[in-house]
C-alpha positions as CSV (number, residue, x, y, z in Angstrom):
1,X,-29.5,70.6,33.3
2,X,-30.2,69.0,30.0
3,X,-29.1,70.3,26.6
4,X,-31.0,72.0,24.3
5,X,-31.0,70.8,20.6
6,X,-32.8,72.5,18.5
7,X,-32.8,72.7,14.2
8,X,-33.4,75.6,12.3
9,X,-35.8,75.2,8.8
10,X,-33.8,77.6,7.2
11,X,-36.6,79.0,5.0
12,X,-36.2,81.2,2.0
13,X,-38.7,83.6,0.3
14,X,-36.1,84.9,-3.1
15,X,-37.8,84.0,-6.7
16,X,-36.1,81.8,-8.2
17,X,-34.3,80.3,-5.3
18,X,-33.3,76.4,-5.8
19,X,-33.1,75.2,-2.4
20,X,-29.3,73.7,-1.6
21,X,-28.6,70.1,-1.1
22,X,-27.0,69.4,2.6
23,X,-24.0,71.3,3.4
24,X,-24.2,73.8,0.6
25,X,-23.9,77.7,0.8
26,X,-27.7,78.9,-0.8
27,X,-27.3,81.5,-3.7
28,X,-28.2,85.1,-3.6
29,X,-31.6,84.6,-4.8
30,X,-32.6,82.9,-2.0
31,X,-30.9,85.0,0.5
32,X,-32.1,88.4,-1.1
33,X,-34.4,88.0,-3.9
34,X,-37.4,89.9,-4.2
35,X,-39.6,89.7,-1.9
36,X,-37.1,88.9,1.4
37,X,-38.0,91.8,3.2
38,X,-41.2,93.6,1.7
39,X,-43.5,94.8,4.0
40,X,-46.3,93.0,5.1
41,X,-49.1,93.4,7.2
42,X,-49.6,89.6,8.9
43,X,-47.8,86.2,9.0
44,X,-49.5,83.5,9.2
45,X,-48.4,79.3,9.5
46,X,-50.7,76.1,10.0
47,X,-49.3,73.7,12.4
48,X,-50.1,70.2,12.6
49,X,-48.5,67.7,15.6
50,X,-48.2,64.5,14.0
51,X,-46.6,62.4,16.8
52,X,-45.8,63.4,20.2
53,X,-47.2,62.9,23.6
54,X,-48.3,59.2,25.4
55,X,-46.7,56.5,23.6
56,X,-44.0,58.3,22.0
57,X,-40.8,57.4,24.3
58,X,-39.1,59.7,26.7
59,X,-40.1,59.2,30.8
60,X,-42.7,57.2,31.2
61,X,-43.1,56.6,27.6
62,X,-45.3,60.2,28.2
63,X,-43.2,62.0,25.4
64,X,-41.2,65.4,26.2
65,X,-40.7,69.0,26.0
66,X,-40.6,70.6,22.8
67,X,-41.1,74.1,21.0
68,X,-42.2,74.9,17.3
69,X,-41.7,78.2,16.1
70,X,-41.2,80.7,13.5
71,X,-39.2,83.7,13.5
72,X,-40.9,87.2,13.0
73,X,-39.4,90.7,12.9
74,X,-41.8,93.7,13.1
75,X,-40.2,97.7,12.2
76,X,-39.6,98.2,16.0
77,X,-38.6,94.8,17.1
78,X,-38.1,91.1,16.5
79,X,-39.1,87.5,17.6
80,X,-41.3,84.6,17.0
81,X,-44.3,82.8,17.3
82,X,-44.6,79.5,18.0
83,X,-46.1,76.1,20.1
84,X,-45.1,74.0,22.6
85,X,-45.9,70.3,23.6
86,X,-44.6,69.3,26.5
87,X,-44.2,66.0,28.6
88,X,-47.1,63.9,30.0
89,X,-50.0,66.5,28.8
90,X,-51.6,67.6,25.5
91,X,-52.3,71.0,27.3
92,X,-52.2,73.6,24.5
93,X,-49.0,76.0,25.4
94,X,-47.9,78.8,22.7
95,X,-45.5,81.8,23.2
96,X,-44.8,84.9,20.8
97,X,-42.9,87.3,21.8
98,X,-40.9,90.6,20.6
99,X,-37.7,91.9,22.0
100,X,-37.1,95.2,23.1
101,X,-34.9,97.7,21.1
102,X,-34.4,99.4,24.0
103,X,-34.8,97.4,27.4
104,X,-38.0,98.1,28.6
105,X,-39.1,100.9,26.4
106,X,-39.6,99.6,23.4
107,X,-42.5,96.6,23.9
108,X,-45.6,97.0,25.5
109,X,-48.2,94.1,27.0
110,X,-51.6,94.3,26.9
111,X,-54.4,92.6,28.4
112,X,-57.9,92.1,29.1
113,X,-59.1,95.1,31.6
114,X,-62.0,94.3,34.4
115,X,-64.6,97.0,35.1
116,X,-62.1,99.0,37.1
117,X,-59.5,98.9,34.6
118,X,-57.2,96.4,36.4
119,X,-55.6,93.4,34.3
120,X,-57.2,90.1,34.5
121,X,-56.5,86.6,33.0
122,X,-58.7,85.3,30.2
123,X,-61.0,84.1,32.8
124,X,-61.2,87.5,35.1
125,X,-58.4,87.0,37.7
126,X,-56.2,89.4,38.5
127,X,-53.0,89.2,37.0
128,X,-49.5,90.9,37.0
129,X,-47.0,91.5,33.8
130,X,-44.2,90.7,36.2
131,X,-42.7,86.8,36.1
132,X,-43.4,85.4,38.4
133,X,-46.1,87.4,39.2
134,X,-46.3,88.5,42.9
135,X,-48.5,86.9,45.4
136,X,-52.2,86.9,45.2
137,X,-52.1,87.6,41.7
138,X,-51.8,85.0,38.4
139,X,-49.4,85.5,35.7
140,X,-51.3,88.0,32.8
141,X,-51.8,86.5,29.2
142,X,-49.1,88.8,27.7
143,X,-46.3,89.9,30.0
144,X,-42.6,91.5,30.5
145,X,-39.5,89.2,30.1
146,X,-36.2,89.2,30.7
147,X,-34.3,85.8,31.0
148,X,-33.8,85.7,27.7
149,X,-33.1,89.8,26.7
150,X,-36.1,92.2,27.4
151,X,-39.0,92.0,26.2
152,X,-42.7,91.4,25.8
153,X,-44.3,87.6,25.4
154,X,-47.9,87.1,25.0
155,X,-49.0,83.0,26.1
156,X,-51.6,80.1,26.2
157,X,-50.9,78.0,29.0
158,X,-52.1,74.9,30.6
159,X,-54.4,77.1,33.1
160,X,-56.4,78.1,29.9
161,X,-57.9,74.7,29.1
162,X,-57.6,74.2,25.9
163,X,-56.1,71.2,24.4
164,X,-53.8,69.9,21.0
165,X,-54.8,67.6,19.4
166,X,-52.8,65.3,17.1
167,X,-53.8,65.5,13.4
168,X,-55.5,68.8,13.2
169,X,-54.5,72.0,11.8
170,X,-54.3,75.2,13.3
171,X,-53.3,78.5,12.0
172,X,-50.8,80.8,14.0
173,X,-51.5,84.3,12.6
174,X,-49.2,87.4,14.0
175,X,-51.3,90.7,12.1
176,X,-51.8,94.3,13.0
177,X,-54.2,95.2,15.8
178,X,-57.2,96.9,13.5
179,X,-58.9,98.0,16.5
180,X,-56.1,100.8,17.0
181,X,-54.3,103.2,14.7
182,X,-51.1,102.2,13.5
183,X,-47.9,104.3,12.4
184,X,-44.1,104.3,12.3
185,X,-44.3,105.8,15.8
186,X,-46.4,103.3,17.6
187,X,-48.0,100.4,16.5
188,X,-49.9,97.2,18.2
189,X,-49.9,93.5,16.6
190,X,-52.4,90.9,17.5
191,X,-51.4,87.0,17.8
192,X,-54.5,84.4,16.9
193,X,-54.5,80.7,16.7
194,X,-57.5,79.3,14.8
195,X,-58.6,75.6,15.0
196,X,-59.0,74.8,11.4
197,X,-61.5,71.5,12.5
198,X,-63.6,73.4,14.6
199,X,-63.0,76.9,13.9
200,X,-62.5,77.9,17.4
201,X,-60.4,81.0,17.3
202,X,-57.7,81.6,20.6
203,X,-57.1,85.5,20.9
204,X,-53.1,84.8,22.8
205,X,-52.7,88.5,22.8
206,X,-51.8,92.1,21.9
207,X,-47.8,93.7,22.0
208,X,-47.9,97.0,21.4
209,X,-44.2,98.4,20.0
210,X,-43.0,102.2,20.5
211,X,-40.5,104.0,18.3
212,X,-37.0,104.7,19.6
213,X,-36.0,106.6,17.0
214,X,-34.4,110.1,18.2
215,X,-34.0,108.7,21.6
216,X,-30.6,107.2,23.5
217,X,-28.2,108.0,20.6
218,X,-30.5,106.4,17.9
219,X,-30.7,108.5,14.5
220,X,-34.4,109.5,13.7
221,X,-36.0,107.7,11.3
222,X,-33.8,104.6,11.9
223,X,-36.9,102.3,12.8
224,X,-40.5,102.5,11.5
225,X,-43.5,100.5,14.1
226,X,-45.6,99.8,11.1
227,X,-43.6,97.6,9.0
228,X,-43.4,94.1,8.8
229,X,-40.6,92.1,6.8
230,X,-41.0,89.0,4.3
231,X,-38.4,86.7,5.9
232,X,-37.6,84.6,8.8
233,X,-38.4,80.5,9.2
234,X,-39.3,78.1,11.6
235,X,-37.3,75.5,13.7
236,X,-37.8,72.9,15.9
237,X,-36.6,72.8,19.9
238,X,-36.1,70.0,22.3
239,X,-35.3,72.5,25.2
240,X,-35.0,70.0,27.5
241,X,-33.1,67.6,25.8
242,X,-34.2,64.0,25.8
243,X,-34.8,60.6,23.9
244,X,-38.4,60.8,22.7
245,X,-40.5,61.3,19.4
246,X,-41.9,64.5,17.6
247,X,-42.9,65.0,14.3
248,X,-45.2,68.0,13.0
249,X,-45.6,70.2,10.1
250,X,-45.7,73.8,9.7
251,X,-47.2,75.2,6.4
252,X,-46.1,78.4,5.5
253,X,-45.4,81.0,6.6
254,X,-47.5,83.0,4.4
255,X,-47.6,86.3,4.3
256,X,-50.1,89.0,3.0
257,X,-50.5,92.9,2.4
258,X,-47.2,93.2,0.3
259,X,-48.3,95.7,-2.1
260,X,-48.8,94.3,-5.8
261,X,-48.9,90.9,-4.3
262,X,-51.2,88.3,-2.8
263,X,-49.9,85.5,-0.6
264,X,-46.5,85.0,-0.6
265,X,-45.0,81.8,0.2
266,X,-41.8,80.3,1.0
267,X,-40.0,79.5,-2.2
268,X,-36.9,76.9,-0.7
269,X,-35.3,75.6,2.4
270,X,-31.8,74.4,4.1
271,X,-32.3,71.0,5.4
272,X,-31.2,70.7,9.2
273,X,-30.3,67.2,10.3
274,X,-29.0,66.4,14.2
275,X,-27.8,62.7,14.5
276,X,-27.7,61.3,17.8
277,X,-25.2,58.6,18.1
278,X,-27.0,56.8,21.6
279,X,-24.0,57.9,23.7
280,X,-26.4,59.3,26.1
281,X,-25.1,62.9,25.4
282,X,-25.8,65.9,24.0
283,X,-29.1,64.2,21.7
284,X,-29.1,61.0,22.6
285,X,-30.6,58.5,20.0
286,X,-32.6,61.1,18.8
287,X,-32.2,62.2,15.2
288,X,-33.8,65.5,14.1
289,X,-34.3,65.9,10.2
290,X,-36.5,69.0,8.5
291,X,-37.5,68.0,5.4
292,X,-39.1,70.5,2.9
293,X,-42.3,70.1,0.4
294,X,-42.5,73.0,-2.1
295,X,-45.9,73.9,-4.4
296,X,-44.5,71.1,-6.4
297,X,-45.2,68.2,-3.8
298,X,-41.6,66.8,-4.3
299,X,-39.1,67.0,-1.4
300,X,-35.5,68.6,-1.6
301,X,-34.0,65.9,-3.7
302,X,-31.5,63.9,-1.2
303,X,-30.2,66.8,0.9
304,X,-32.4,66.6,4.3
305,X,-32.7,62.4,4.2
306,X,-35.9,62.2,1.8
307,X,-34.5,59.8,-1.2
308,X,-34.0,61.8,-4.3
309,X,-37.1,62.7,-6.1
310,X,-39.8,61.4,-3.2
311,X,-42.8,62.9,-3.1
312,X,-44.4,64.4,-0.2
313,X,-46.7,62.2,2.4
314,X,-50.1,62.8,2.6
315,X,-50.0,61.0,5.7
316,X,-46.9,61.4,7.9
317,X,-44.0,58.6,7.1
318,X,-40.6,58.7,8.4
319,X,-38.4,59.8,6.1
320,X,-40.2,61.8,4.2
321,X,-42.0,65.4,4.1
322,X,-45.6,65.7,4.5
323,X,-47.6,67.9,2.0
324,X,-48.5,71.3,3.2
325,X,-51.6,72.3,4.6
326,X,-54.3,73.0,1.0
327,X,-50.9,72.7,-0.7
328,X,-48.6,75.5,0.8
329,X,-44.9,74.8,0.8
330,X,-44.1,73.3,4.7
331,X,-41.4,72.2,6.4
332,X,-41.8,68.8,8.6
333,X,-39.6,68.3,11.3
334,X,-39.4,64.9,12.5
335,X,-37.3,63.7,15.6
336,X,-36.5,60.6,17.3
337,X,-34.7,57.3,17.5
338,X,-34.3,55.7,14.1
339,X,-35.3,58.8,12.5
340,X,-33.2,58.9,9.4
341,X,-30.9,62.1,8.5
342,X,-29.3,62.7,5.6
343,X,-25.7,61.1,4.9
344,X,-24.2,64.5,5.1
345,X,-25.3,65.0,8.5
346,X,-23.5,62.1,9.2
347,X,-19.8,62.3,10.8
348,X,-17.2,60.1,8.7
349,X,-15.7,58.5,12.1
350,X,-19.1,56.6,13.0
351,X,-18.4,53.2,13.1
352,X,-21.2,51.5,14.5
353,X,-21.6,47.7,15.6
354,X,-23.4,45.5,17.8
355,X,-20.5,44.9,20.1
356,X,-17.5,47.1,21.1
357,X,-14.2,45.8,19.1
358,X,-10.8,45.6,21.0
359,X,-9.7,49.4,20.6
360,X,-13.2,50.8,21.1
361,X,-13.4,52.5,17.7
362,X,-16.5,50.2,16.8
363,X,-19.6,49.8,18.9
364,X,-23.1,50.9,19.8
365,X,-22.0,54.2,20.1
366,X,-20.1,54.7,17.1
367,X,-16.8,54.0,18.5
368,X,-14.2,56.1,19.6
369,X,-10.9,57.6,17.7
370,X,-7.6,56.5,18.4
371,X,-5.5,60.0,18.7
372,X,-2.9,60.7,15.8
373,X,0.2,62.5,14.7
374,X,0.2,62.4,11.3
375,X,0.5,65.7,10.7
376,X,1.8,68.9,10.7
377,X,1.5,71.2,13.4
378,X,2.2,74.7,12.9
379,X,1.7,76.8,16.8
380,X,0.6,79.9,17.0
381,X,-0.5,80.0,13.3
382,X,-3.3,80.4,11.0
383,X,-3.9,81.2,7.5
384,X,-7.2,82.6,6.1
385,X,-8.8,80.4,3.1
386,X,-10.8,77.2,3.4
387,X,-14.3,75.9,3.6
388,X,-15.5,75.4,7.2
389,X,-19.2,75.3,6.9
390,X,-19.5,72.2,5.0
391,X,-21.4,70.1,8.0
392,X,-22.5,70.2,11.7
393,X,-19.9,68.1,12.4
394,X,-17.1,70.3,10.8
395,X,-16.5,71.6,14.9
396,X,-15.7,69.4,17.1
397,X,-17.5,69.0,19.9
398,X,-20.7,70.0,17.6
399,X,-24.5,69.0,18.7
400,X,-24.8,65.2,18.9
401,X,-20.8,64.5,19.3
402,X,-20.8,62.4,22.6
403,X,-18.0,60.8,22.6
404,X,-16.8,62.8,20.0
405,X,-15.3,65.4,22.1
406,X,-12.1,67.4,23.0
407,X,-9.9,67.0,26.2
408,X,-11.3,69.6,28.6
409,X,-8.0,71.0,29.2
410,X,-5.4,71.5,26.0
411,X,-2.4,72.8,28.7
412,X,0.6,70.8,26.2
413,X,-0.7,73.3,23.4
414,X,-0.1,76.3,25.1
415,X,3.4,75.4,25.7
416,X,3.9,74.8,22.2
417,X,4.2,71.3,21.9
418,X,1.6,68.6,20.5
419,X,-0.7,66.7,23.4
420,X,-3.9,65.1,23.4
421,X,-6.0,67.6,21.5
422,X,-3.7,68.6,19.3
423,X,-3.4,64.3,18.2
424,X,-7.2,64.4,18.3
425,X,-8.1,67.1,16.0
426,X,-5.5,65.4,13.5
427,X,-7.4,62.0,14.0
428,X,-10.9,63.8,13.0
429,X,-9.2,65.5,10.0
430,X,-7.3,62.1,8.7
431,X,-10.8,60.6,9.2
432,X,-12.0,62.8,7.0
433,X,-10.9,62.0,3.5
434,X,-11.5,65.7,1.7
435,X,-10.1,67.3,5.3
436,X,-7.0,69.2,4.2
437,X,-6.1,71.3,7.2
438,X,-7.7,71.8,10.6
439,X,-7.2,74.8,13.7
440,X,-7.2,73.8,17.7
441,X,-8.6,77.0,19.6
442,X,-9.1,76.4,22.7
443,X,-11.0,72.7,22.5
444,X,-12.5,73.1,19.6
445,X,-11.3,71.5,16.5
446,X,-12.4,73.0,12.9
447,X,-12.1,71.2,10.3
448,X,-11.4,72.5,6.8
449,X,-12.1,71.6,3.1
450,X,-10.4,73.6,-0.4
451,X,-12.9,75.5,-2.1
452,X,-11.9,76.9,-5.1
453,X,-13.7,80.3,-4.2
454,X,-12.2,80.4,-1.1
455,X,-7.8,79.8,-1.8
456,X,-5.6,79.7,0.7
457,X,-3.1,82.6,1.8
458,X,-0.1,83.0,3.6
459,X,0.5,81.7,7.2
460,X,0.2,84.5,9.6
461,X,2.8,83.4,12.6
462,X,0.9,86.1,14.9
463,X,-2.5,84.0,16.0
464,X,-1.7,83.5,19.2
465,X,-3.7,80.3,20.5
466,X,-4.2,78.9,17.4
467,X,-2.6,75.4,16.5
468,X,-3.0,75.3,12.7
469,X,-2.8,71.1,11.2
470,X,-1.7,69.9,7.9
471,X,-2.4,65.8,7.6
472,X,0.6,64.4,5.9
473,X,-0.7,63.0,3.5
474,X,-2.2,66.5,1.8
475,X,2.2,67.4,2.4
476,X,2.9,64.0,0.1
């Protein structure tokens, strides 16, 4: 089963927010400013696919699976919207979908009705909300879910007919149903996607969410149906792993109906990058970088791989944002071999050259770590303090690590004595010149940076599992 890889836009909404270079914490206005979480009555994004499909690698040179989305909490549930391309077909697929608060009681589908009041597909089949549906019926536009949590998803699928098209906008929009009434107790949402070119509007679908308050322990007046929070962001999936190209834009998302407000637009981002070292593992050669454009046209100066001070793209260019749809802030995500990430994203033991050397720590693949001892190693022991966040290589084995990885089994550790992981989590940490401690739990290596904000304490000698390392040279 292939991995999935998958990069988060990290989108803020706070005024005043700056957004933070690669690897950096973002500041409370970002996080929290006014307006993160006001309520709203619709989001909305524009998506355009810029590459992807025949002719951009993968099997058969036909491309591969991937899923664009933004996340979307309502007052009696939460989700996403998004769209998927997927290999050897420009069939339009798109998914939104709301979990339940409480399984199965909370999320509702609903579809079209025939003259007898039976579901039916867009095109008047009879359909079920089941997956898979049963025989002699076709799976209904919106439906009941449950491999992922319960819930309700609403769909366009390849059955529908209708097609993406590479270079045009179109405008997800997630808004309240206005041919109900809606209230804190029971409210429905309606999911659009309009083709900006040919303004040919796609009705997915209609969720309707129910209020749990009162009910299984819940407090009344915890939730409220008719709400609809400022926040979330978008992020890009390759579900199904794979070595192929994808680049697209969303613009947005914008929401509307805050009182006292008109649009309101995302105000920074956290740039994602994946590197793929061409191991053949988790990634591949594929590279995944978001890149952000705000009102200003200018990119997040050098954090996400866009050279500092680059303006955004009018036409897609590697390396670089796109402008937003009619000027909106958007993130582009951009994915594929040769794809360039930032250097942050970058782990400080890739050694890459044409040819494998005598040891194996150069070659094609970035080369491979010799083990090490150099350092202390305290068993059983950990100490609070530290920065560990710092980059998606700071945990090792971390998305795109292959052959960067841990010894399945650490068995010398638990006796309390040093073996192979405990040597190869020192070896990452020496390689890493502002590493001054690391912790072995289980196969996973962390390692730490000092942060002023963040001192060290005292050794607690009660963390049972825990291998705590000192490189000798921060004991010097």
């Amino acid at each position: 089963m292939a991995a999935t890889l998958s990069c988060d836009a990290g989108v803020f909404w706070g005024k005043g927010c700056i957004s933070p270079k690669g690897g950096e914490y973002p500041s409370a206005a970002c996080l929290s400013g006014y307006p993160t979480g006001a309520n709203a009555s619709s989001s909305s994004s524009t998506l355009i696919w810029e590459k992807g499909g025949k002719g951009s690698g993968g099997p058969d040179d036909d491309g591969g699976d991937v899923f664009l989305s933004t996340t979307l909490n309502m007052g009696c549930g939460g989700g996403y919207y998004g769209s998927q391309m997927h290999w050897n077909t420009s069939a339009m697929n798109a998914d939104w979908a709301i979990w339940d608060i409480i399984a199965g009681e909370t999320t509702h589908p609903i579809n079209p009705l025939d003259k007898h009041g039976n579901t039916v597909t867009r095109k008047g089949k009879p359909c079920s909300i089941v997956e898979p549906p049963p025989a002699g019926f076709e799976q209904c536009p919106c439906s009941r879910y449950s491999g992922e949590g319960f819930g309700t998803h609403c769909g366009v699928g390849a059955g529908d007919g209708f097609e993406w098209e590479i270079g045009t906008p179109y405008t997800l929009n997630v808004s309240y149903d206005p041919s109900v009434t809606n209230n804190a107790s029971d409210s429905t949402f309606l999911f659009t996607i309009f083709n900006e070119n040919s303004k040919e509007l796609i009705e997915v679908g209609r969720i309707r969410t129910t209020n749990p308050s009162g009910t299984h322990g819940i407090p009344k007046g915890k939730y409220a149906c008719n709400e609809m929070p400022v926040g979330g962001g978008s992020f890009q999936e390759f579900y199904d792993g794979g070595n192929f190209t994808s680049w697209a834009t969303i613009s947005g998302p914008v929401f509307r109906g805050v009182k006292g407000e008109t649009d309101i637009v995302p105000t920074g981002n956290q740039a994602c990058c994946f590197f793929g070292n061409c191991s053949g593992g988790y990634g591949g050669c594929q590279n995944q970088t978001v890149f952000f454009a705000g009102e200003s046209a200018t990119a997040t100066d050098g954090a996400d791989g866009a050279a500092p001070g680059a303006t955004c793209s009018k036409e897609p260019t590697a390396g670089q944002p796109t402008c937003g749809y009619k000027g909106l802030p958007a993130v582009s995500f951009k994915g594929g071999e040769h794809q360039p990430v930032g250097a942050w994203a970058v782990p400080p033991w890739y050694n890459w050259a044409a040819t494998f050397n005598k040891d194996g720590s150069k070659g094609p693949d970035g080369g491979t770590l010799p083990e090490s001892a150099s350092c202390d190693f305290k068993f059983n022991s950990n100490r609070g303090g530290g920065l560990q966040a710092f980059s998606n290589w700071a945990h090792i084995p971390f998305p795109g690590s292959q052959p960067y990885s841990m010894p399945q089994k650490c068995d010398a550790e638990a006796k309390n004595s040093v073996g192979r992981c405990s040597r190869l989590c020192c070896a990452y940490c020496l390689a890493d010149k502002d590493c001054v401690s690391a912790t072995l739990v289980g196969t996973g290596c962390n390692l730490i940076h000092a942060d002023q904000k963040l001192p060290f304490g005292p050794f607690n000698n009660a963390s049972t599992g825990t291998t705590y390392l000192i490189p000798k040279r921060a004991l010097v």
